[in-house]
N, C-alpha and C positions, 0 to 999 in steps of 0.2 A: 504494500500500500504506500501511497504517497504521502503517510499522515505527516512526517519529518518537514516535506517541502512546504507544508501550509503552514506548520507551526513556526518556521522559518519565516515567511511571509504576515503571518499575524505577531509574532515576536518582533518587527520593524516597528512597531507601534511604541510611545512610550507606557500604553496601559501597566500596569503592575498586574500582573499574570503570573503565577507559579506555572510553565508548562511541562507536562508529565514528559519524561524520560523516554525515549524511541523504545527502550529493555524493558519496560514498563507499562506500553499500551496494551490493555486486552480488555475484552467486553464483557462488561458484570452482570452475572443474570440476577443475581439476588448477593444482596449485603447481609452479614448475619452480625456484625457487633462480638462482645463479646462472649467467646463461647468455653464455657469448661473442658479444660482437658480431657478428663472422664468422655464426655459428649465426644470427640471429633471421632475415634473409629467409628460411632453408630450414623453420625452425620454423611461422613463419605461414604460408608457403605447403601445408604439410601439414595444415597446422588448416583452411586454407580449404578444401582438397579432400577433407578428412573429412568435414565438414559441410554438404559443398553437398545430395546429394543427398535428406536428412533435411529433412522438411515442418517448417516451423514451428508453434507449439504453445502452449497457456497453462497456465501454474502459479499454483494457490494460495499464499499463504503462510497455512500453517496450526502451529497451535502453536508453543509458546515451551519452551526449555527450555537445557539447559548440558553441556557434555560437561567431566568426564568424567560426571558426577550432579552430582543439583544440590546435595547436601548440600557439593561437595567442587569447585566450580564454576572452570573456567581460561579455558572461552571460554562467553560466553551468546548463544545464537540464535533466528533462527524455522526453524520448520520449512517442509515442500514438503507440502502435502496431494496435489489432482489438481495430476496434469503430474509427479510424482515418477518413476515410470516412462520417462517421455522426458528429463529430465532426466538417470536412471542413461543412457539410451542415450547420450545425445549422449557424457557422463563418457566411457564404452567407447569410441567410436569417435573422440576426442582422446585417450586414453590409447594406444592402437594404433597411430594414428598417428603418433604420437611416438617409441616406441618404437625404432622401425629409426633411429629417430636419437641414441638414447643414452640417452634419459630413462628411469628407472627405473618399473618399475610397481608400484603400491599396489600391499600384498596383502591391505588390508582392503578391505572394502565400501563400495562409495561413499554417504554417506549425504548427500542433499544437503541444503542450507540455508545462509540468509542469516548471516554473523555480525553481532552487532549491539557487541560488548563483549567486552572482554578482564579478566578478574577480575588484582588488581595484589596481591592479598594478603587474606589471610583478616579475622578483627577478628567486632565484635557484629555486623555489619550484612548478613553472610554471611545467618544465620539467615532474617532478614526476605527477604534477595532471593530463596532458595527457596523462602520462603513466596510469595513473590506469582509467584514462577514459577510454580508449581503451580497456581495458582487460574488462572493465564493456559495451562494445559494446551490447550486449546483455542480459544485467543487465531484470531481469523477477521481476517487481514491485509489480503483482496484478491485480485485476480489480474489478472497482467500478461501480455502477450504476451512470447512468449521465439520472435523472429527471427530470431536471428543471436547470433554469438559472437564477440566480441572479447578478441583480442590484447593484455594490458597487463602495462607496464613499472611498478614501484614504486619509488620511493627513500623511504628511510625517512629521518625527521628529529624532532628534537626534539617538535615539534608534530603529527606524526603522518605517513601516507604521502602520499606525491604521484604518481597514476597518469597515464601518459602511453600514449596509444593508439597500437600498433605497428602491429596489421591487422584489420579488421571483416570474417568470414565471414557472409554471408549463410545461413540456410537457406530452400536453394529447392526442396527437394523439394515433389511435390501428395499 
């Protein structure tokens, strides 16, 4: 994907943007907070068995943009063009799974996408970075094969997060 060259392009801005690490991009299906030790084998093992049966699949990354708006920007992304539809599924069927084990479930919509950048505060340079959001509206990333779904543990630090891999679900369905 091309996420690097846009983040390169929206980093000319002077906005204050934390943006995430090229080692670092990949698409959250569900955030889970703090989880007990105790908990993470039973965790992964439900991720792995939600997911098995589900074919593997490719996603565009298509468009750029900011939630909340871009006039008013807290995270900046790309979006999922094709493959957006299998990606809400897989979301459902990790979210479900999880469930019976405590995890609470969104009640919004899963919308999926890459983050690329965390807005650190507002200033002149707001302006400019929704302006080039906008013009990158239809920003054409790529498309990657989506295999499988892992498992990761984050610690945050100074310097930003450190993800460590607990379990890699295959999807094997045909």
């Amino acid at each position: 994907m091309r996420a690097g060259q846009l983040i390169g392009r929206l980093g000319s801005t002077s906005a204050k943007v934390k943006w995430v690490e090229p080692h670092n991009l990949h698409l959250t299906l569900k955030f889970l907070g703090d989880v007990d030790l105790l908990e993470i084998p039973e965790l992964c093992q439900a991720v792995t068995d939600a997911v098995a049966e589900l074919p593997p699949f490719e996603i565009e990354a298509r468009g750029a943009g900011a939630f909340p708006d871009l006039h008013h920007p807290r995270t900046v992304w790309l979006g999922v063009g094709h493959g957006a539809e299998e990606m809400i599924e897989l979301h459902d069927v990790v979210e479900q799974s999880l469930a019976p084990l405590g995890f609470r479930q969104e009640q919004r919509r899963f919308r999926p996408h890459l983050t690329i950048g965390r807005v650190r505060g507002g200033g002149p340079g707001i302006a400019e970075l929704a302006e080039i959001l906008a013009e990158q509206a239809d920003f054409a990333g790529g498309v990657s094969s989506v295999d499988e779904v892992v498992v990761l543990s984050s610690e945050l630090s100074r310097t930003g997060p450190t993800y460590e891999v607990l379990a890699t679900a295959p999807l094997n369905g045909r």
